[in-house]
C-alpha positions, 0 to 999 in steps of 0.5 A: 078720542076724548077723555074725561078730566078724572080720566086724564088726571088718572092716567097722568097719575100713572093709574091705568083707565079703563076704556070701551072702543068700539066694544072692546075692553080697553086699558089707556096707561102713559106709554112710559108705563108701558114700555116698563112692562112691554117684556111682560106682554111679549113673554113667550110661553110656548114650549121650549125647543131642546136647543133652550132646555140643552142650554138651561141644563148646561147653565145649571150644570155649570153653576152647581159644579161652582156653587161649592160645598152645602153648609 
C-alpha cells in the first residue's frame, strides 16, 4: 500500500489517518501509539462472573473497613 506524503507526515506526526481497504473503514497509526491504547481495545465488557464481582466486594470491603472515620 501507498500512502500520500500528508498521509505519511500525519501518521509520523502521531495523528491517525484514515484509510478505505478494499471497502472497509480503516485507521493506519504508528504501532507505538498503538501498543499505548492496546488494552483499551482488548477491554472485556462482558458480564462479571460471581467469582470477579465476590472478589470486588471483598476488595471494597477491605478498604472501607481501613479507610478510617468520615470528617
Amino acid at each position: 500500500m501507498i500512502i500520500s506524503t500528508d498521509q505519511q507526515k500525519a501518521m509520523e506526526e502521531g495523528h491517525p489517518v484514515p484509510l478505505i481497504v478494499a471497502g472497509t473503514e480503516c485507521v493506519l497509526i504508528r504501532k507505538d501509539l498503538y501498543d499505548r491504547v492496546k488494552t483499551i481495545l482488548e477491554y472485556d465488557a462482558s458480564e462479571w462472573t460471581e467469582s470477579e464481582m465476590s472478589g470486588m466486594a471483598a476488595i471494597a470491603a477491605d478498604e472501607a473497613d481501613n479507610a478510617g472515620p468520615i470528617s
